[in-house]
Each structure stands twice: as C-alpha cells, then as structure tokens.
C-alpha positions in Angstrom: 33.9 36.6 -33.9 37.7 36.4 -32.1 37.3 40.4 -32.2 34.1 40.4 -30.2 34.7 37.6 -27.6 38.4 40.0 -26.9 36.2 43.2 -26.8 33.2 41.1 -24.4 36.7 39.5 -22.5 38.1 42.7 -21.7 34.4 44.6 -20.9 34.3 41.7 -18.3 37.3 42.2 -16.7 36.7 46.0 -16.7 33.8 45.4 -14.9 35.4 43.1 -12.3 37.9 45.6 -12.0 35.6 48.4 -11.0 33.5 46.3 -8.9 37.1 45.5 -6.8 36.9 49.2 -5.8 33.7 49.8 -5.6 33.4 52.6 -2.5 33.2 51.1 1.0 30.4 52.8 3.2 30.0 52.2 6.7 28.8 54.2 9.8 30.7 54.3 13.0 30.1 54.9 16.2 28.8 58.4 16.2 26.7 58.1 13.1 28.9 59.5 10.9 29.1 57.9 7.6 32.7 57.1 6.4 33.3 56.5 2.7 36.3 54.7 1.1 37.4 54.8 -2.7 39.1 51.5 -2.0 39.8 49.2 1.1 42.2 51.2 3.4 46.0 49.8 3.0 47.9 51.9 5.6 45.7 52.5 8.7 46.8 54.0 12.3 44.8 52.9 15.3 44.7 55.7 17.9 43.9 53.1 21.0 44.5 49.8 22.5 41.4 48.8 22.0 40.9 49.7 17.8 44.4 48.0 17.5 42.7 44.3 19.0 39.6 44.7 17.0 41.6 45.1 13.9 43.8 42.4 14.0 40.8 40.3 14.9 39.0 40.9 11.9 42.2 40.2 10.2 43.7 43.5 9.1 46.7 43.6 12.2 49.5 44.1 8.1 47.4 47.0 7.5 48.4 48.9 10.9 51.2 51.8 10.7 51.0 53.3 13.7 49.6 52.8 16.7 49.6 54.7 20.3 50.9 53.4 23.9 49.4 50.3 25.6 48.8 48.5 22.0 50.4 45.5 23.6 47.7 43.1 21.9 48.3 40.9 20.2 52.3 40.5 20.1 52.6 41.8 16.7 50.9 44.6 17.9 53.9 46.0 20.1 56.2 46.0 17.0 54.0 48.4 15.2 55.5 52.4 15.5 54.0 54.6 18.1 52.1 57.9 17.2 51.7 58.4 20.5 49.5 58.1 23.5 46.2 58.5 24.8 47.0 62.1 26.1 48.9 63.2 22.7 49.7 62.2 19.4 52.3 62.9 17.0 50.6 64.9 14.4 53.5 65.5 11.9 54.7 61.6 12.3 50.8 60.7 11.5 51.2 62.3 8.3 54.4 61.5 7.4 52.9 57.8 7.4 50.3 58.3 4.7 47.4 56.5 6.2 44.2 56.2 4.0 42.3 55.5 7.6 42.6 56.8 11.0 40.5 54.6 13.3 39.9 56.9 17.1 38.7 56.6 20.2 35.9 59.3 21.4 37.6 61.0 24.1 37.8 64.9 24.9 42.0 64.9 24.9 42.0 64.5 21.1 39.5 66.5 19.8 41.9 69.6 19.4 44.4 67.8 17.1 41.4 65.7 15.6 40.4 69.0 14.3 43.9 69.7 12.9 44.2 66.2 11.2 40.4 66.0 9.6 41.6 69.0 7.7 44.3 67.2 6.4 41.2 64.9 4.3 41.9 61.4 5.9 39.0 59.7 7.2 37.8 59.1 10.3 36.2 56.1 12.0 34.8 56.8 15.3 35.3 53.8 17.6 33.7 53.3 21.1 31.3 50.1 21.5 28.9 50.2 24.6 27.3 47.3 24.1 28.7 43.8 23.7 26.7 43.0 20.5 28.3 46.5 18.8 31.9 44.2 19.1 30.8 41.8 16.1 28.8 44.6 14.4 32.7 46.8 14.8 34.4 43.5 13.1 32.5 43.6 10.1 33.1 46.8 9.5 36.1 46.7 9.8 36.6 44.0 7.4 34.8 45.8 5.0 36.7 48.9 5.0 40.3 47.1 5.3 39.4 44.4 2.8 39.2 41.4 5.3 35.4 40.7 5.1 35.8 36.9 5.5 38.7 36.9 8.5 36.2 39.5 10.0 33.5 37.7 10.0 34.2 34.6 10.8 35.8 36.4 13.9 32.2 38.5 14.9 30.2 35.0 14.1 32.3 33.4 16.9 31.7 36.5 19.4 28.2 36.5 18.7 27.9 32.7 19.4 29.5 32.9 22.4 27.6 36.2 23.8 24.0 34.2 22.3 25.6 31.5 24.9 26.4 33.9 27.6 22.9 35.2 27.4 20.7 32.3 27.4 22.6 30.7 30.2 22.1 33.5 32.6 19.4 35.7 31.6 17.1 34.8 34.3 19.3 34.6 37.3 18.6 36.4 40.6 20.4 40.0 40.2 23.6 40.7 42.2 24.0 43.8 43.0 27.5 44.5 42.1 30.3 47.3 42.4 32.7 47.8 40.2 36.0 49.4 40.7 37.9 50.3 37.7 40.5 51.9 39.9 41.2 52.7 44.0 42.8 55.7 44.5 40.5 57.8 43.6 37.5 55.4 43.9 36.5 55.2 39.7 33.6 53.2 38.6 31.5 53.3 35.6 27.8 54.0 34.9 25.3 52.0 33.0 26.1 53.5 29.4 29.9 52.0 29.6 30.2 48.2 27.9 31.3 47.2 31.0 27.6 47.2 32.8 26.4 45.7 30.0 28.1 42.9 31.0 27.3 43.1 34.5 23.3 42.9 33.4 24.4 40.2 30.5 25.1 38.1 33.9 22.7 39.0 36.2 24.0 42.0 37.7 23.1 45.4 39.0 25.3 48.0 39.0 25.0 49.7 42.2 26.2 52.9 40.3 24.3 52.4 37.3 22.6 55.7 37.4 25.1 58.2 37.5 25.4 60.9 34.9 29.0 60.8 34.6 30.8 57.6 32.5 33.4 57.1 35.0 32.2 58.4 37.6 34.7 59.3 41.2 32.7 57.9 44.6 33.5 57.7 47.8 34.4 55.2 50.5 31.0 55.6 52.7 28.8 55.7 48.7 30.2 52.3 48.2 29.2 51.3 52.2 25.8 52.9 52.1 25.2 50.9 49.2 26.4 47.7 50.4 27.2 45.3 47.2 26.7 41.7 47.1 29.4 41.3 45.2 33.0 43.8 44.3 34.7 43.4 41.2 37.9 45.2 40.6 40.8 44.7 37.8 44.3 44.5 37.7 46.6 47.0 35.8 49.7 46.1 34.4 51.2 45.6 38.2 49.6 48.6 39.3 48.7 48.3 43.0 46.2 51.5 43.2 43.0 49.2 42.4 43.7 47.3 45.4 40.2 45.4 46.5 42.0 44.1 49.5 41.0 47.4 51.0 37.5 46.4 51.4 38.4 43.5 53.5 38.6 45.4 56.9 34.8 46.7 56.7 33.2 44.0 58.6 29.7 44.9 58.1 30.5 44.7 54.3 28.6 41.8 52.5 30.8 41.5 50.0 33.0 41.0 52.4 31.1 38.6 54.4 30.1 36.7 51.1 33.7 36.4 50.1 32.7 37.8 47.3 35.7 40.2 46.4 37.5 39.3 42.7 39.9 40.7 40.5 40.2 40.4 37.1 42.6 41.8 34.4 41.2 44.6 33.8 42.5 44.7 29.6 39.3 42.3 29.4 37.0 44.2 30.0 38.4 48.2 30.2 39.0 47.4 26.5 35.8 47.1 24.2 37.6 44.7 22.0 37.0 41.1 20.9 39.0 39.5 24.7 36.0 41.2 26.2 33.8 38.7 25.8 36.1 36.7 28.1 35.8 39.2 30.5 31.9 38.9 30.8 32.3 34.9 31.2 34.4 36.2 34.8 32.3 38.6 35.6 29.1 36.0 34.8 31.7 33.2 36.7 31.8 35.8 39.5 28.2 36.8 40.2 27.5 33.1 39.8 29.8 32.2 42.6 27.9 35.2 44.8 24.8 33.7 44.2 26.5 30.1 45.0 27.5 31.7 48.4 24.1 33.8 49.0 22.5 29.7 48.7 25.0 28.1 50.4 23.9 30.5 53.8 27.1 31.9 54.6 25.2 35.4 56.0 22.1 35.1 56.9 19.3 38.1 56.6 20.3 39.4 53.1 17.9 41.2 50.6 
C-alpha cells in the first residue's frame, strides 16, 4: 500500500513538474508565432520601449541587455547596453546567452536580425499601434517570462483606465489636431502610429492622418494650409529642435489664436509602452482645453 501511494506521490509530482514547463506560445506583433520550452530567464530588450513593458509586467530581473535610451524605469539604466537603435552588438548579444530577444520592427536591424535568427534564439516582434495592443503585449509577456500574475494585474489597470478614457470622451466634437513629433525637419505621424490612436481615443483628427508614410516629413505652408485647432508637440530629453514656439508668429494660425499650442514629454507617447496611457489623458486634457477655448469664443468664425 506505502509502495503505491510513493509510486502515485512521485507520478504526481512528475506531472506537476512537466506541466511547470509546459511550452509557452504566443504571437507577436507580426503574426509570427513564438514558442518557448520554458519561461525565458535571460532576455535582451532591443528598444526603450520593450524594456518599460517588461518591467511592467514584472520581468525588469530577467533583462540582460538592453540598447540606448532604456532610461525607464531606474533599474533599467543599470542593465548593459547591446547597443542602439542604429546598431547592436552582435558578438556581446551572444556572449550573454539570452533565451529571448524581444525587437522593435524597424528597417536598421533587419540585416543583423538575419545574422542573429540564425543563431536559433527567438524572436518577439514588438510594435503596438493601438492602445488596447499595450495590455494584450503585457500578458504576453508574462506568459513567456513567467510573470503572468505581475503582468496582468498591470494590463487590467491599463485597460481600466483606457475603458475610462474612452467612455469619457468618445462623443466629443473632433479637434482637428497636428502633431509634431519633431521641428527641424517638420516629422509627424500618420493614422497607423499609436499615437493617432490616441488623438481619435480623445476626440481628435489628425490633420495628417492619411499619409502613406508612418512618420511622415511636411512642410511649413502643409501645416498652414491645413490650419489645426489644436498643435501638439513633445519634448526630448532637452532637445530644442521640436520647438512649437515657432508657430507662434503665424498670426492667422488658429492654433495660435486659440492658444492652443502644448507640449508634452514626448517618452509618453513616442514610446508604445505602459506610461502611454498617460500620454493620451494630455493629449485628451489638451483637446479638451481646445474645445474649452472654441466655447469660451475666443475666435470667432471657426469650422
């Protein structure tokens, strides 16, 4: 009897074991399925971005390497650098033995991604362009790092505050809104980047919306022609390139009649992480404020 309950103990725990590392599927964010034996250990984010949605979901320990500019959360900064967004180290990347290489989808890496997929690490794709793709990222992540209940906890609170975000300004009157990523050249983004989805979660239009390219280069007299209701630009690390003060001497403006130029920091919301969502309360704060100043009559004759 002793003999059978050892032999039905240790068929238990065998089973329990097994289940522990049972594989880990997932999709990322260009449909490609990724499959782990186990939850990844030692994982290198390759953007600034990756590196906040990580330690959100509660995996920051697992990170070995990370590139330039992943300044958040703290911890993050202490964390060795493979490099940038430009170039990465390929020989220090596999000298760290990761068991997970999360990436941003951009055309600079896709030489040396070629190089490193041979060497049989996986890949996650990451790149949300919508704000409800930020929680959906979390989970994921928790799954494949071994964080599930940090993780979700973290993409219940973004989604509770996005459900907020949504159902307090869904029916607003549209602003039509520009949005300057960056002033010399003139860079905006089109309607596929997360950004405008934040600008319609609010209210807005993007007045560039349309454009093929992502981040798209206009010009002075494009912005004019358009004439926004509202300009939002962001600040960069003490960068003074993005200036929006520039738009203050066109007088027939109505942003700038409106008083309705604003800057934000621009890691908020040029970074598809979890601090985004606090982004798209400014830019809902800001187009709020436009329609405030619309009502309150301070130009008369607009659209």
């Amino acid at each position: 009897m002793y003999k059978s309950l050892r032999l039905a103990a240790a068929t238990c725990l065998m089973s329990l074991s097994a289940s522990s590392f049972a594989a880990i599927t997932v999709t990322d964010d260009l449909g490609n399925i990724v499959t782990l034996e186990r939850p990844a250990q030692r994982v290198i984010s390759l953007a600034p971005h990756v590196t906040e949605l990580i330690f959100a979901a509660g995996a920051g320990s697992k990170i070995v390497g990370t590139v330039k500019y992943s300044d958040y959360p703290d911890a993050a900064k202490s964390i060795q650098r493979v490099g940038d967004l430009r170039q990465v180290d390929l020989e220090r990347i596999i000298a760290l033995k990761p068991d997970l290489l999360v990436v941003w989808m951009h055309g600079a890496f896709n030489q040396q991604l070629e190089t490193l997929s041979k060497s049989g690490i996986p890949f996650f794709f990451s790149e949300p362009q919508k704000l409800n793709q930020v929680p959906d990222t979390l989970t994921k992540f928790g799954q494949m790092m071994g964080t599930e209940t940090a993780a979700q906890a973290a993409a219940t609170s973004f989604s509770q505050q996005l459900q907020q975000l949504s159902s307090q300004y869904q029916n607003k009157p549209k602003v039509r809104t520009f949005y300057q990523v960056w002033g010399r050249p003139l860079y905006t983004l089109n309607d596929k980047h997360i950004v405008s989805d934040a600008i319609r979660l609010c209210g807005g239009d993007n007045i560039f919306g349309q454009l093929s390219a992502s981040a798209p280069v206009v010009t002075v007299e494009a912005v004019l022609q358009e004439n926004p209701e509202l300009i939002i630009g962001t600040d960069a690390k003490g960068e003074s390139k993005n200036d929006i003060a520039q738009w203050k001497s066109f007088n027939t403006l109505l942003a700038n009649k409106n008083h309705n130029l604003l800057s934000i920091d621009g890691d908020l919301m040029n970074r598809p992480g979890p601090r985004i969502i606090e982004g798209a309360k400014a830019i809902c704060s800001a187009l709020e404020q436009a329609r405030q100043h619309r009502n309150a009559g301070l130009v008369k004759g607009q659209k």
